[in-house]
LUMZA-19576 format. One record per residue (C-alpha): residue number from 1; residue in one letter; chain; x, y, z. Coordinates in steps of 0.02 Angstrom, whole numbers, plus 50000, padded with zeros to 5 digits. Example, Ala and Ser with C-alpha at 12.3 -4.5 7.8 and 13.67 -1.06 7.14 Angstrom:
PT num residu chaine  east north    up
PT   1      A      A 50615 49775 50390
PT   2      S      A 50684 49947 50357
//
This chain:
PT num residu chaine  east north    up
PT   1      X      A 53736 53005 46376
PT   2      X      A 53582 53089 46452
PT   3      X      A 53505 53028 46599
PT   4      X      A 53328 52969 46591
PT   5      X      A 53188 52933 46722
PT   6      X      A 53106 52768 46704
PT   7      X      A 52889 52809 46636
PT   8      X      A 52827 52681 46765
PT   9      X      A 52869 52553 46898
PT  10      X      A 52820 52382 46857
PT  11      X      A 52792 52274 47031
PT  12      X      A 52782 52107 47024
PT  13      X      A 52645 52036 47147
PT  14      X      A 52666 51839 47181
PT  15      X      A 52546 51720 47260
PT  16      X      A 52655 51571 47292
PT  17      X      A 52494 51483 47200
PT  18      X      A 52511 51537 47027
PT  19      X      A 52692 51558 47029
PT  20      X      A 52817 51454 47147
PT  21      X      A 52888 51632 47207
PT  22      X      A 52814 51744 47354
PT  23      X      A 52834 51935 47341
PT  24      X      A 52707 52071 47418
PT  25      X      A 52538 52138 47423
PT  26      X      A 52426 52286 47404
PT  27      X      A 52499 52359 47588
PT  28      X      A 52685 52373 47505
PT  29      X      A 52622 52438 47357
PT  30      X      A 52534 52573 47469
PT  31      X      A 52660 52618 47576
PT  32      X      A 52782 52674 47410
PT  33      X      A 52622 52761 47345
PT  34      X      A 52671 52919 47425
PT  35      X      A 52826 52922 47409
PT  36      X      A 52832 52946 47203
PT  37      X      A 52691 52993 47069
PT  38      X      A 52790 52894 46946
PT  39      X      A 52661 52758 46871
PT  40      X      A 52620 52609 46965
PT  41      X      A 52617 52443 46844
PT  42      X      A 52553 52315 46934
PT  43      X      A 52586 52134 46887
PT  44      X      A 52489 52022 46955
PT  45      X      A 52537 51816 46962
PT  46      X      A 52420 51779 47055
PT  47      X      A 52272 51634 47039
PT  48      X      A 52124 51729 47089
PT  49      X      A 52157 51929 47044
PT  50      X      A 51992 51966 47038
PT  51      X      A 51978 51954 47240
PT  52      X      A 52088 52089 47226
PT  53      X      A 52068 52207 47097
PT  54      X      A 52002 52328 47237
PT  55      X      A 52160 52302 47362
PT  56      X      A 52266 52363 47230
PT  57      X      A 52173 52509 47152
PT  58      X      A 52164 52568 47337
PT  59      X      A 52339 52550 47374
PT  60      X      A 52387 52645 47206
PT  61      X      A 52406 52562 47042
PT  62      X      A 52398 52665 46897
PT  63      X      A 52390 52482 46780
PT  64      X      A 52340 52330 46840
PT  65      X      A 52390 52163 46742
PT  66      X      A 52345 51998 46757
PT  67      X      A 52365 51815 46665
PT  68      X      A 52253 51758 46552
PT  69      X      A 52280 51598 46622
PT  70      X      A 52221 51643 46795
PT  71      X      A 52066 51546 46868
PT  72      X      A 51961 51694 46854
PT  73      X      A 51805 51770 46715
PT  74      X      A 51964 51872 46616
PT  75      X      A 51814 51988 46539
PT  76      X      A 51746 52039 46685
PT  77      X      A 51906 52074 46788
PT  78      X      A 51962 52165 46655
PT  79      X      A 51803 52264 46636
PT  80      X      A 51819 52294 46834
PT  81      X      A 51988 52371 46821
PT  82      X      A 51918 52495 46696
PT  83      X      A 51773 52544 46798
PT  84      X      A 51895 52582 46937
PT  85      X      A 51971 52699 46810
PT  86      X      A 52138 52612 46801
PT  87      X      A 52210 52539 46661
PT  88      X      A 52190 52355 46618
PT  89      X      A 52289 52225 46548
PT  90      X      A 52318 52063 46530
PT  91      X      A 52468 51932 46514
PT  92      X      A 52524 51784 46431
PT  93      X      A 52634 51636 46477
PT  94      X      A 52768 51552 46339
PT  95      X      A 52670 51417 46328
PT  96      X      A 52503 51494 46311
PT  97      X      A 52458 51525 46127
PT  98      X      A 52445 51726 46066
PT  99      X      A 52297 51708 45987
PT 100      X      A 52207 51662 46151
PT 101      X      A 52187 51843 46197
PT 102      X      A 52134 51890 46032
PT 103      X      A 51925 51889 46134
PT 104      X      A 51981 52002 46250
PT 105      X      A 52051 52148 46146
PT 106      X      A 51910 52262 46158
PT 107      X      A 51943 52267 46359
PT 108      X      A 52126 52287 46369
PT 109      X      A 52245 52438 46352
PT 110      X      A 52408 52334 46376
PT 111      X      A 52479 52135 46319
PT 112      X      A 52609 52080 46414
PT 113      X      A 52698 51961 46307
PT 114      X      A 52813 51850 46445
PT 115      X      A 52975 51818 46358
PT 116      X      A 53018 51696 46521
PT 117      X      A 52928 51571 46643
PT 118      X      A 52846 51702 46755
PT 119      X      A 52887 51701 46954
PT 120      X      A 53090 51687 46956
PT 121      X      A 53200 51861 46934
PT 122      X      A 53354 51809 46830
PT 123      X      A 53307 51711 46691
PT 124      X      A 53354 51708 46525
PT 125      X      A 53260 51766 46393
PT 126      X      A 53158 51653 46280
PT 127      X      A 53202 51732 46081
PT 128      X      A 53061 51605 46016
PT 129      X      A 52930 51715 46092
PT 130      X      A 52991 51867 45982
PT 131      X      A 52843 51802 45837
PT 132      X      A 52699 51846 45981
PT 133      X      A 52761 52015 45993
PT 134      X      A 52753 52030 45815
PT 135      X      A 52614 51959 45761
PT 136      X      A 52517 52084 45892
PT 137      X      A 52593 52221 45847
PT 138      X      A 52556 52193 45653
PT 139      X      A 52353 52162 45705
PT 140      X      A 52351 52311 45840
PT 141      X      A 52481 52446 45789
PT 142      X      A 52396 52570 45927
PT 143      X      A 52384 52445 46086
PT 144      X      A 52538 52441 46210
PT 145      X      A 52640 52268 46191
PT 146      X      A 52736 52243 46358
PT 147      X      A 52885 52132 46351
PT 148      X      A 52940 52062 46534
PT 149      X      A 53097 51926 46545
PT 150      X      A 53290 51943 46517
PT 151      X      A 53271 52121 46453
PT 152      X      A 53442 52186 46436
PT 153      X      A 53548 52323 46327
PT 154      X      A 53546 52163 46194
PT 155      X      A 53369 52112 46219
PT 156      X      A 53297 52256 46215
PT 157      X      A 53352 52295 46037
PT 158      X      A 53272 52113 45979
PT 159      X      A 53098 52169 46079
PT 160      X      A 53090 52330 46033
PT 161      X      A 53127 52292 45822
PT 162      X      A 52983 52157 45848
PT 163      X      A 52859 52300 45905
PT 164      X      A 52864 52301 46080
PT 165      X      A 52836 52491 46160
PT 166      X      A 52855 52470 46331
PT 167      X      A 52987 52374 46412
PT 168      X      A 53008 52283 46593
PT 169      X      A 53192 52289 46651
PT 170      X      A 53219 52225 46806
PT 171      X      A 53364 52103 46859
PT 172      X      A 53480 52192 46713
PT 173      X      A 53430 52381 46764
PT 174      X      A 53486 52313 46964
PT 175      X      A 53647 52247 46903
PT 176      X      A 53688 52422 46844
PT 177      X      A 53804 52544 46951
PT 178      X      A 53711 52698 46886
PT 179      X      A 53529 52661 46853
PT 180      X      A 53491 52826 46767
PT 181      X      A 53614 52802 46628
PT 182      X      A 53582 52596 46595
PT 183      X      A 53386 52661 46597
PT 184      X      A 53435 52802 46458
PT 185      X      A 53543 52684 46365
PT 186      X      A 53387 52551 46351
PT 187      X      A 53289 52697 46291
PT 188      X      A 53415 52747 46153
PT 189      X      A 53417 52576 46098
PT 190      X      A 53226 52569 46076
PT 191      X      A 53215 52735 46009
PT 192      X      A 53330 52673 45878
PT 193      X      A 53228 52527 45844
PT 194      X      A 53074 52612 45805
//
């Protein structure tokens, strides 16, 4: 099998606040900046992003994402990102309904459809959230879906069949012993899907 390079990195950014869990900041994210020119996707759980939609373009992200359920005007945080010429996009919980972000289209470049509770590496994924990805990717065949949550070799088939285009693989891809080949092997199983 041919080795592949992940597109982008996605970093999770936790509040403690929005999420239980406590990662890193804008400083972390700008001390890798240099190191790679691979994409930046920036995740942010965090209950106020629009305090820091500015931290994060100046430490480096190439996407910034946020929750629709944040305590924050979604429009014009998402508007901000844009103006900052980075990429915007915006996230949704299980338990949030998909047709809550159907208002905010026109602003975003990427859905992140959360196929587990966000904050916790490690869980397993949640199959019942499969319709959301569909059901966006049957009214917006051009937008980027995101899938993020118990992505694996057999996951990734189920996500990427229901119209997901970019996947998050993170506690599976770290399990691996060769990370180029578990990262090719995700792609050929999306590829195949498509």
């Amino acid at each position: 099998m041919d080795k592949a390079k992940a597109h982008m990195v996605h970093l999770d950014v936790m509040d403690g606040h929005f999420v239980p869990n406590l990662t890193f900041g804008a400083p972390v994210i700008k001390s890798l900046r240099d190191k790679t020119d691979i994409i930046f996707d920036v995740h942010l759980m965090i209950s106020r992003p629009d305090l820091y939609i500015d931290d994060f373009v100046k430490a480096g992200a190439d996407i910034i994402t946020f929750h629709i359920e944040a305590d924050c005007d979604v429009v014009e945080t998402l508007k901000k990102i844009r103006q900052l010429s980075k990429k915007s996009g915006l996230a949704v919980k299980p338990g949030t309904k998909i047709e809550e972000v159907l208002p905010y289209i026109p602003f975003v470049d990427m859905l992140l459809v959360m196929t587990v509770e966000p904050g916790f590496g490690g869980q397993s994924f949640m199959a019942d959230m499969l319709p959301k990805v569909s059901y966006l990717r049957e009214k917006f065949p051009s937008l980027d879906i995101q899938v993020d949550g118990g992505v694996n070799a057999e996951t990734a088939r189920l996500v990427a069949a229901a119209g997901a285009n970019v996947i998050v693989a993170g506690s599976y891809l770290f399990g691996q012993d060769d990370y180029a080949k578990a990262v090719a092997e995700l792609y050929g199983i999306c590829r195949s899907c498509v």
